[in-house]
mmCIF file of the N, C-alpha and C atoms, coordinates in Angstrom:
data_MODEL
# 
_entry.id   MODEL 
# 
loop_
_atom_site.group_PDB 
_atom_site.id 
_atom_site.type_symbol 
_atom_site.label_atom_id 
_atom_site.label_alt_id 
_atom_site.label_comp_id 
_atom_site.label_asym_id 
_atom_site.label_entity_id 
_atom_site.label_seq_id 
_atom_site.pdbx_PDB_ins_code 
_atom_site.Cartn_x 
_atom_site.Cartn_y 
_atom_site.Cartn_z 
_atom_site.occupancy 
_atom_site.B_iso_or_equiv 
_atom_site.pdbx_formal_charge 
_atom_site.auth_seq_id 
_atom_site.auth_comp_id 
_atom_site.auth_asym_id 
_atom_site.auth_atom_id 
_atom_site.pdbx_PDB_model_num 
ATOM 1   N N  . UNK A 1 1  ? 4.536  24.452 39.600 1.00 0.00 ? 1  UNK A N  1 
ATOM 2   C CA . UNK A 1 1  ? 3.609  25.560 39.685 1.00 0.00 ? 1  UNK A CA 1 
ATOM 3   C C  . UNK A 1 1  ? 3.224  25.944 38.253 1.00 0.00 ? 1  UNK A C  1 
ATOM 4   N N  . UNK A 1 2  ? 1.793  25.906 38.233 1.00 0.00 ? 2  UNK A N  1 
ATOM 5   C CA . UNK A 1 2  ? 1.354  26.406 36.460 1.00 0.00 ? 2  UNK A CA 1 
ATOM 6   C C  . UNK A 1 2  ? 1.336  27.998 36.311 1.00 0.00 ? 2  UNK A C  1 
ATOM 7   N N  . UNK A 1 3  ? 1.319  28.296 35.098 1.00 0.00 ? 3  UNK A N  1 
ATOM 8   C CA . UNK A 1 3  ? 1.502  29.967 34.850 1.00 0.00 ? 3  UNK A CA 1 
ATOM 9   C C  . UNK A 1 3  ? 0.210  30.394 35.895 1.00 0.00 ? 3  UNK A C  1 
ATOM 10  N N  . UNK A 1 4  ? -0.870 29.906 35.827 1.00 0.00 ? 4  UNK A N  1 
ATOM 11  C CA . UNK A 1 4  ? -1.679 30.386 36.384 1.00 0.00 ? 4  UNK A CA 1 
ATOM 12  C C  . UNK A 1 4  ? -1.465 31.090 38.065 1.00 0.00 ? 4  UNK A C  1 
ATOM 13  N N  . UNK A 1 5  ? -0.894 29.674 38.419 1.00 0.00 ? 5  UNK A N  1 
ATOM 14  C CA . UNK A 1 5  ? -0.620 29.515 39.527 1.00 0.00 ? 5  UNK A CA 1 
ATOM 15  C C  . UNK A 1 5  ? 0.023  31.059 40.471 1.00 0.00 ? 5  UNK A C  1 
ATOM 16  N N  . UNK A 1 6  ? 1.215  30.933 39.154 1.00 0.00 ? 6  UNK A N  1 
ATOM 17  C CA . UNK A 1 6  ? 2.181  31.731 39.347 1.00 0.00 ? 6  UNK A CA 1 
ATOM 18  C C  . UNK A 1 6  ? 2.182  32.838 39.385 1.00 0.00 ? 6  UNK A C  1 
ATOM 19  N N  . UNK A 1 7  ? 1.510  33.408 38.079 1.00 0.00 ? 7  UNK A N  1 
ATOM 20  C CA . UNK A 1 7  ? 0.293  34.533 38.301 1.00 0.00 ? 7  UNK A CA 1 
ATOM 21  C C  . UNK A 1 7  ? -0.209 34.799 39.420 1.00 0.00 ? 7  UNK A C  1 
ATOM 22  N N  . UNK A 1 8  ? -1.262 34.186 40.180 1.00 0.00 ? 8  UNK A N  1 
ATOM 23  C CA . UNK A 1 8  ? -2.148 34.433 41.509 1.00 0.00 ? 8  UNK A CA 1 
ATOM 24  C C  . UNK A 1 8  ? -0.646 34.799 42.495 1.00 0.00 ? 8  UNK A C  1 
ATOM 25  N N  . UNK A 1 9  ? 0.115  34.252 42.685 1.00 0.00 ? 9  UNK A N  1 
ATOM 26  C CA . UNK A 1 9  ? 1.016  34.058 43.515 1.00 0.00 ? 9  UNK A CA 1 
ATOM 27  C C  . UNK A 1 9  ? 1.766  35.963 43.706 1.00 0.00 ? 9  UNK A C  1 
ATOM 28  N N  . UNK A 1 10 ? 1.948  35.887 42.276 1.00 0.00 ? 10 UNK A N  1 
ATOM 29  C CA . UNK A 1 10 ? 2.628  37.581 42.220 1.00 0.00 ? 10 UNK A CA 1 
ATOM 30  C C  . UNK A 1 10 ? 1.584  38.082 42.456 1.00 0.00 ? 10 UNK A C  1 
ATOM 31  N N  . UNK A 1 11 ? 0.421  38.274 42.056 1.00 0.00 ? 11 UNK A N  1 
ATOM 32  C CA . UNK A 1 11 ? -0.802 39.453 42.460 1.00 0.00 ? 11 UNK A CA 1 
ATOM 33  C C  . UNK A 1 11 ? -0.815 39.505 43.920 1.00 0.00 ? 11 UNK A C  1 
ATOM 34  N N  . UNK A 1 12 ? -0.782 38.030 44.431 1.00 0.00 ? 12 UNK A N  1 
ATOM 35  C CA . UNK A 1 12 ? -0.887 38.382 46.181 1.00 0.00 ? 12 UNK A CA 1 
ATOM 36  C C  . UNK A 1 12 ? 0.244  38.899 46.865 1.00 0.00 ? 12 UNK A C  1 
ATOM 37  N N  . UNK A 1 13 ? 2.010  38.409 46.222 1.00 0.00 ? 13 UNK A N  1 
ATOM 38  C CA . UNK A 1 13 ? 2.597  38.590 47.291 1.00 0.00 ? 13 UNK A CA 1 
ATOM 39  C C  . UNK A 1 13 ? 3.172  40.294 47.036 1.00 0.00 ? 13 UNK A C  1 
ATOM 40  N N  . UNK A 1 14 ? 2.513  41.229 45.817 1.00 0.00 ? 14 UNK A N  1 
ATOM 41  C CA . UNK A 1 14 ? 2.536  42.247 45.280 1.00 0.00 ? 14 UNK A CA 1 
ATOM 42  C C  . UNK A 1 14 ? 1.588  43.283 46.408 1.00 0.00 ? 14 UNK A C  1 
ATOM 43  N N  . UNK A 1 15 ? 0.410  42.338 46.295 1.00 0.00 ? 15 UNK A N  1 
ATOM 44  C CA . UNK A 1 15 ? -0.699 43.462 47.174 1.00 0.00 ? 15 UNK A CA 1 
ATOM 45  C C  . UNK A 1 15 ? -0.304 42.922 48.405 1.00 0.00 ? 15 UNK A C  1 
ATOM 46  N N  . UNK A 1 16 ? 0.184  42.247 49.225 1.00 0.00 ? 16 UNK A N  1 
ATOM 47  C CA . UNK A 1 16 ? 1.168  42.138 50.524 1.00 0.00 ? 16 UNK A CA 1 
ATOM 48  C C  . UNK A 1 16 ? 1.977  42.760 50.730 1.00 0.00 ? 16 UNK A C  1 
ATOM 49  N N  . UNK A 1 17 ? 2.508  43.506 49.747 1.00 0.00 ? 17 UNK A N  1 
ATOM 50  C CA . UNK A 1 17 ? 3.749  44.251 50.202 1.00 0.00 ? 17 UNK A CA 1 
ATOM 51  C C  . UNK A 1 17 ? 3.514  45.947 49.662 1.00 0.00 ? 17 UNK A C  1 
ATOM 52  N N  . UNK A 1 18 ? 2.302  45.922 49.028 1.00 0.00 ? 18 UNK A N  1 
ATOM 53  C CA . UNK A 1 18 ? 1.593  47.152 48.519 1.00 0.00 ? 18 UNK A CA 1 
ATOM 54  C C  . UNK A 1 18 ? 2.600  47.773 47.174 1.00 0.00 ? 18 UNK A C  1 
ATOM 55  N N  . UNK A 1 19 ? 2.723  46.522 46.792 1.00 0.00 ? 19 UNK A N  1 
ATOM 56  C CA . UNK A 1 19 ? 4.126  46.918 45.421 1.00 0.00 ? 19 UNK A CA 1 
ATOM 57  C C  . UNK A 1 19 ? 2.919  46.711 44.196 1.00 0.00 ? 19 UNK A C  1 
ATOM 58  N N  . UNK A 1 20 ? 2.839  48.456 43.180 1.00 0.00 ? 20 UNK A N  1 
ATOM 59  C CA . UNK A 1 20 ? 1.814  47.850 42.329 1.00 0.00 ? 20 UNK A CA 1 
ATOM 60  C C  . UNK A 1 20 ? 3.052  47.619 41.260 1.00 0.00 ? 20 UNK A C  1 
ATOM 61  N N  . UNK A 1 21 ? 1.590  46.708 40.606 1.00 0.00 ? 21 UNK A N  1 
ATOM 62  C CA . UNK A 1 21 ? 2.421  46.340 39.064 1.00 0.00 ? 21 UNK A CA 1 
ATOM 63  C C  . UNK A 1 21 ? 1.380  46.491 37.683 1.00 0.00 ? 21 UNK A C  1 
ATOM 64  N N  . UNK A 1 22 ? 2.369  47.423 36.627 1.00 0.00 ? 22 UNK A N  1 
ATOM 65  C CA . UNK A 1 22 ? 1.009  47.586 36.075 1.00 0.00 ? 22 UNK A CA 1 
ATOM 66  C C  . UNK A 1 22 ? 1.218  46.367 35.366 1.00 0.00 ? 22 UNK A C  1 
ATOM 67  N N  . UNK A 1 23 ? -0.252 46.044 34.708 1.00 0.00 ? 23 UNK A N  1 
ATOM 68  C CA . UNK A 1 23 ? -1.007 45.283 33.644 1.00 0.00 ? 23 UNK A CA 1 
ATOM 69  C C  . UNK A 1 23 ? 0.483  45.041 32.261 1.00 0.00 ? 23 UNK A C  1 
ATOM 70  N N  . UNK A 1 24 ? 0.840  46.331 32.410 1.00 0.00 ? 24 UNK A N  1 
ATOM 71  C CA . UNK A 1 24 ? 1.961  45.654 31.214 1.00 0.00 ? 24 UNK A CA 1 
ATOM 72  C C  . UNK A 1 24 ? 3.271  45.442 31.292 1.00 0.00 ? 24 UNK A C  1 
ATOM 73  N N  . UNK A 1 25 ? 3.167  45.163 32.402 1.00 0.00 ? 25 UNK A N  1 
ATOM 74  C CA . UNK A 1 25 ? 4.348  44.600 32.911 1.00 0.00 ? 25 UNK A CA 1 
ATOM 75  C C  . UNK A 1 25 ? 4.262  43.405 33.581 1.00 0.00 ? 25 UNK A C  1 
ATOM 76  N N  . UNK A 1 26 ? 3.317  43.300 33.652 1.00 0.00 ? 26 UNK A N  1 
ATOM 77  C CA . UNK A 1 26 ? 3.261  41.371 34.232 1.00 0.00 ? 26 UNK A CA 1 
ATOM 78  C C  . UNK A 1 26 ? 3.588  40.767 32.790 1.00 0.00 ? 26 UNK A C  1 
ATOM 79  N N  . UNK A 1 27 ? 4.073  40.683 32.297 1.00 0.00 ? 27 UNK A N  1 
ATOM 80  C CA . UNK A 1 27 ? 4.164  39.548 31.340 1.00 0.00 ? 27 UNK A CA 1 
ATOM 81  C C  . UNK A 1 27 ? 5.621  39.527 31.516 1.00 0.00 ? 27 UNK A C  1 
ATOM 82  N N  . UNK A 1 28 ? 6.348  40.371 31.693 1.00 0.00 ? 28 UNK A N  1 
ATOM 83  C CA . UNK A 1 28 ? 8.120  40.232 32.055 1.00 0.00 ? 28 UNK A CA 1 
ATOM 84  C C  . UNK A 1 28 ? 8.096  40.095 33.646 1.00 0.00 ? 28 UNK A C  1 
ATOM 85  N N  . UNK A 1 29 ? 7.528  40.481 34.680 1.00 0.00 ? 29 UNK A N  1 
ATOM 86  C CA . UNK A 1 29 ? 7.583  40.016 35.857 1.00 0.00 ? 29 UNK A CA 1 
ATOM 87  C C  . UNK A 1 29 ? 7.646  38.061 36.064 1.00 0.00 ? 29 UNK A C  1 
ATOM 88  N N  . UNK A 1 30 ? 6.226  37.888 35.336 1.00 0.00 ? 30 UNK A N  1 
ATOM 89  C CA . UNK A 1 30 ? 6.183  36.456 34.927 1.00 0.00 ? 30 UNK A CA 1 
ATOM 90  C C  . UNK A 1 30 ? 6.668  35.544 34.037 1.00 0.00 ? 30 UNK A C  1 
ATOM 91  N N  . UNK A 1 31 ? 7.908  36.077 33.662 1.00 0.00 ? 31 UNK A N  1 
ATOM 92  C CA . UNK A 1 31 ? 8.594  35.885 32.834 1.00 0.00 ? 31 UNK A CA 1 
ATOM 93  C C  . UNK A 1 31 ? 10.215 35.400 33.876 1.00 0.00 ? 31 UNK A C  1 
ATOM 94  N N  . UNK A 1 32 ? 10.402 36.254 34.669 1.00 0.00 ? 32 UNK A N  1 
ATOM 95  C CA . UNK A 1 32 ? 11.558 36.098 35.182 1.00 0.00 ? 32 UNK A CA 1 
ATOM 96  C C  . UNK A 1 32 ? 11.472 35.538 36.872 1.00 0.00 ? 32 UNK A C  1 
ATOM 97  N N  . UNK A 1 33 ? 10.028 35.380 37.495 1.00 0.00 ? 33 UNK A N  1 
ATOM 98  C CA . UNK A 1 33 ? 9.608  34.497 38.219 1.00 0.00 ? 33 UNK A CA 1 
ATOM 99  C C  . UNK A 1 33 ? 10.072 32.790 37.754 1.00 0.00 ? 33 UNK A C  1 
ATOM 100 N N  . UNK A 1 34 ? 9.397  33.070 36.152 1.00 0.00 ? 34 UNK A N  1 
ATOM 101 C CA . UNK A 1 34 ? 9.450  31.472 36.067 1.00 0.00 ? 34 UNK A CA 1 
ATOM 102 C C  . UNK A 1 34 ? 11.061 31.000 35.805 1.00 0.00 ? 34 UNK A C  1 
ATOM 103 N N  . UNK A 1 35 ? 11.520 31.934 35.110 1.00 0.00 ? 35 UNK A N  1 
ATOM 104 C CA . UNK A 1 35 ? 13.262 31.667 35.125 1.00 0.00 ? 35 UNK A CA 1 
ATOM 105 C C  . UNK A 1 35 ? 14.174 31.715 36.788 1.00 0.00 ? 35 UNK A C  1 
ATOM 106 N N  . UNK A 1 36 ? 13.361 32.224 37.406 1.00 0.00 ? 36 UNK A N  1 
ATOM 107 C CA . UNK A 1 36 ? 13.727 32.340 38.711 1.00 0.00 ? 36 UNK A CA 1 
ATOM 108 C C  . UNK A 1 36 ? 13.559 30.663 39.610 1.00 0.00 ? 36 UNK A C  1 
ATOM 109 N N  . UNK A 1 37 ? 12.302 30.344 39.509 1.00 0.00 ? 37 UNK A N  1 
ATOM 110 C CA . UNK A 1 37 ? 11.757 28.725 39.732 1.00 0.00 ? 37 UNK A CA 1 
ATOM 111 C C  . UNK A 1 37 ? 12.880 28.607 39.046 1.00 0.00 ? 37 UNK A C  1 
ATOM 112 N N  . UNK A 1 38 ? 13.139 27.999 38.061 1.00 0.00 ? 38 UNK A N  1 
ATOM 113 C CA . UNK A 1 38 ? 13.907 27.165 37.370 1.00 0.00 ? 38 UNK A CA 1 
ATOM 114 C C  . UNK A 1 38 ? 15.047 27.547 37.989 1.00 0.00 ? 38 UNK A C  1 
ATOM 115 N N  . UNK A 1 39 ? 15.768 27.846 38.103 1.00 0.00 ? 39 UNK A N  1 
ATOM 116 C CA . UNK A 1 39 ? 16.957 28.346 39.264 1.00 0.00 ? 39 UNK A CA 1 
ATOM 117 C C  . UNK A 1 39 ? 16.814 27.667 40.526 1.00 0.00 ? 39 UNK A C  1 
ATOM 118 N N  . UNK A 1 40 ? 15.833 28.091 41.300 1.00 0.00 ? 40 UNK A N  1 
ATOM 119 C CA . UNK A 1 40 ? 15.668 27.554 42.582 1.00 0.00 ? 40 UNK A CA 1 
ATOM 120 C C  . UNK A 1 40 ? 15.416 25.975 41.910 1.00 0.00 ? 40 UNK A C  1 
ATOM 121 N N  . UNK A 1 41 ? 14.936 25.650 41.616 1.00 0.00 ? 41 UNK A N  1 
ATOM 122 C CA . UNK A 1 41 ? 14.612 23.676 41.609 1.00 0.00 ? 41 UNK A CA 1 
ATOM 123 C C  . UNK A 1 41 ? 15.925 23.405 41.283 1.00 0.00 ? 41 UNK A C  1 
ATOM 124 N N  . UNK A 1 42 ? 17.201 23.572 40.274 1.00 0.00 ? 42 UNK A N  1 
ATOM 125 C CA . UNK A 1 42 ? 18.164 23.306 40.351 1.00 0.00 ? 42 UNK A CA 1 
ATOM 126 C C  . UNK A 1 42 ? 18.593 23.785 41.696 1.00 0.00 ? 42 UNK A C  1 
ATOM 127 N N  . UNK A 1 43 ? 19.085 24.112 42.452 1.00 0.00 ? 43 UNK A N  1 
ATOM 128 C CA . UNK A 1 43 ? 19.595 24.597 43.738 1.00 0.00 ? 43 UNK A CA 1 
ATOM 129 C C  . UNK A 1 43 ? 18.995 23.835 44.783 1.00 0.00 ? 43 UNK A C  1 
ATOM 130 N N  . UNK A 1 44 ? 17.612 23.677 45.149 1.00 0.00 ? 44 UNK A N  1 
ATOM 131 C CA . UNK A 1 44 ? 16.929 22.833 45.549 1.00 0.00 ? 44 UNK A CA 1 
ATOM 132 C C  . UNK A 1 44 ? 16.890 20.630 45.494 1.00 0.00 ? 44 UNK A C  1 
ATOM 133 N N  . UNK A 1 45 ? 17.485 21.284 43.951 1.00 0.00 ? 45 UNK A N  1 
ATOM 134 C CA . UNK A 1 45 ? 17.682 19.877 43.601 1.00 0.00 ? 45 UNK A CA 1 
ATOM 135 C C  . UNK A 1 45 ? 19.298 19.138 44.300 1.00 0.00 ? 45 UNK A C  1 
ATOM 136 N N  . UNK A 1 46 ? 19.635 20.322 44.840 1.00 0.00 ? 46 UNK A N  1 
ATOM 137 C CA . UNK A 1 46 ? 21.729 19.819 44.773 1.00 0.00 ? 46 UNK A CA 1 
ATOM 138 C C  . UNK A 1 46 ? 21.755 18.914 46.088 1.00 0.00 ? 46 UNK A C  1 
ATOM 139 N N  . UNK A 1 47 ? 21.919 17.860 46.213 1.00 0.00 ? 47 UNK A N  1 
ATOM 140 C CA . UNK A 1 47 ? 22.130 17.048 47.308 1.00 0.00 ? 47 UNK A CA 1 
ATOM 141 C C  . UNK A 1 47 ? 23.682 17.610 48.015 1.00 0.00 ? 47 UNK A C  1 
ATOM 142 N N  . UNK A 1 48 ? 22.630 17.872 49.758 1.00 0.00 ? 48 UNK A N  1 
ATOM 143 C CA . UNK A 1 48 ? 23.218 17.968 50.575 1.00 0.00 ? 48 UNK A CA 1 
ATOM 144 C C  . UNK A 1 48 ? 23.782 16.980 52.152 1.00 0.00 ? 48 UNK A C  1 
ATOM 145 N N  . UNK A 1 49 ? 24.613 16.798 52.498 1.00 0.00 ? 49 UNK A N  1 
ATOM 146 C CA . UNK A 1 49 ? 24.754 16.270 53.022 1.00 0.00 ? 49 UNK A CA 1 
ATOM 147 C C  . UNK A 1 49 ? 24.850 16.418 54.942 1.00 0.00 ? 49 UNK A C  1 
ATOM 148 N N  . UNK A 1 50 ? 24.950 15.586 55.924 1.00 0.00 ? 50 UNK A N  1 
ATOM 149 C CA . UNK A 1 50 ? 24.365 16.146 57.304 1.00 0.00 ? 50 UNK A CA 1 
ATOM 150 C C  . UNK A 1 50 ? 25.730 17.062 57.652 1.00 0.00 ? 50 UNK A C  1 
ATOM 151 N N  . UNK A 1 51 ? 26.717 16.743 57.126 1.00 0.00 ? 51 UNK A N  1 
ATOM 152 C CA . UNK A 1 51 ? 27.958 17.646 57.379 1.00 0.00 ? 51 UNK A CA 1 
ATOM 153 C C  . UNK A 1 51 ? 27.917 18.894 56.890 1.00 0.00 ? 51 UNK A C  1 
ATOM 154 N N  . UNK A 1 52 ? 26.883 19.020 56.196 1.00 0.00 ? 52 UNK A N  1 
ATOM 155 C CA . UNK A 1 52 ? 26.694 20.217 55.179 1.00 0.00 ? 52 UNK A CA 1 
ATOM 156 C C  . UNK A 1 52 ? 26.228 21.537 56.056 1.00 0.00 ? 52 UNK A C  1 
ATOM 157 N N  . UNK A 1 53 ? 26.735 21.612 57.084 1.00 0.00 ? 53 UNK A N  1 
ATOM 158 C CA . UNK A 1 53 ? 26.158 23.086 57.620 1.00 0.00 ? 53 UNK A CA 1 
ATOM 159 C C  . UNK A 1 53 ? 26.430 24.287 57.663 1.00 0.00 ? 53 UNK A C  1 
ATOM 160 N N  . UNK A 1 54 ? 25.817 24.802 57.758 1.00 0.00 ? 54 UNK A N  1 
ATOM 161 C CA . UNK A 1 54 ? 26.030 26.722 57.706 1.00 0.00 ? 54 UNK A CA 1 
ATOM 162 C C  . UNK A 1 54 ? 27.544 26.716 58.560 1.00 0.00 ? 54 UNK A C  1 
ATOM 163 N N  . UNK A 1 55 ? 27.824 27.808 57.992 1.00 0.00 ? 55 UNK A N  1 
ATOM 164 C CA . UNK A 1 55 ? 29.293 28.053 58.991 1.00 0.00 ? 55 UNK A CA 1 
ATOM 165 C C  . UNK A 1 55 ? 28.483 29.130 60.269 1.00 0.00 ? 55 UNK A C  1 
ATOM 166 N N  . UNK A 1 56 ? 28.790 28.538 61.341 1.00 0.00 ? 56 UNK A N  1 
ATOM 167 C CA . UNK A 1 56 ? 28.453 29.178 62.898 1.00 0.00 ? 56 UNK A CA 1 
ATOM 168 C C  . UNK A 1 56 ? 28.521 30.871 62.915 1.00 0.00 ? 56 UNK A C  1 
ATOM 169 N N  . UNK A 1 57 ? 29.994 31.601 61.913 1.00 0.00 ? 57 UNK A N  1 
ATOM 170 C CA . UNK A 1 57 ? 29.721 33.137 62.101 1.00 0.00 ? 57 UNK A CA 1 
ATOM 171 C C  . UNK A 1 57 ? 30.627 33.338 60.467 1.00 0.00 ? 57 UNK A C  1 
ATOM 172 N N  . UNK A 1 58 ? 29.573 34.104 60.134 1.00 0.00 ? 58 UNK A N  1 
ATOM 173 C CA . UNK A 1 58 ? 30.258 34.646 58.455 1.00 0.00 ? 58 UNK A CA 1 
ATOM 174 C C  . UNK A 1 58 ? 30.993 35.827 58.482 1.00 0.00 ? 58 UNK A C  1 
ATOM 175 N N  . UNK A 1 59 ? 32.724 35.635 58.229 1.00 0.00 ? 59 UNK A N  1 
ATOM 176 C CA . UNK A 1 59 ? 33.115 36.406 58.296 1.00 0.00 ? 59 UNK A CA 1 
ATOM 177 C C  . UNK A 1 59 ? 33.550 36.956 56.575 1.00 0.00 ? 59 UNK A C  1 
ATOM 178 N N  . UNK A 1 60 ? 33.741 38.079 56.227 1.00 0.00 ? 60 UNK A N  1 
ATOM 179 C CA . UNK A 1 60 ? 33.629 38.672 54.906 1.00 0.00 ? 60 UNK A CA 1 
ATOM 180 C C  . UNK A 1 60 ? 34.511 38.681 54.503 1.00 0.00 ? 60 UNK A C  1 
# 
């Protein structure tokens, strides 16, 4: 996903949820989106296997 991208992405899923953001604060919002991606693609990246399933009831 390009900054751009990423950009459009927060403006929409912001005015979807009616969360404003001002103007000077998108540059640290989009800042910790993209450190956020980078998180998820490692995590995304972790090979799982078919045994690999959720446990049936989470107990605490």
């Amino acid at each position: 996903m390009t900054t751009d991208q990423m950009s459009a992405y927060i403006a929409a899923a912001a005015a979807a949820i009616d969360l404003p953001i001002a103007p000077e604060h998108m540059p640290g919002v989009l800042e910790n989106f993209e450190r956020l991606a980078g998180i998820a693609a490692q995590v995304d990246a972790f090979p799982l296997a078919p045994e690999n399933e959720p446990a049936p009831v989470w107990r605490p």
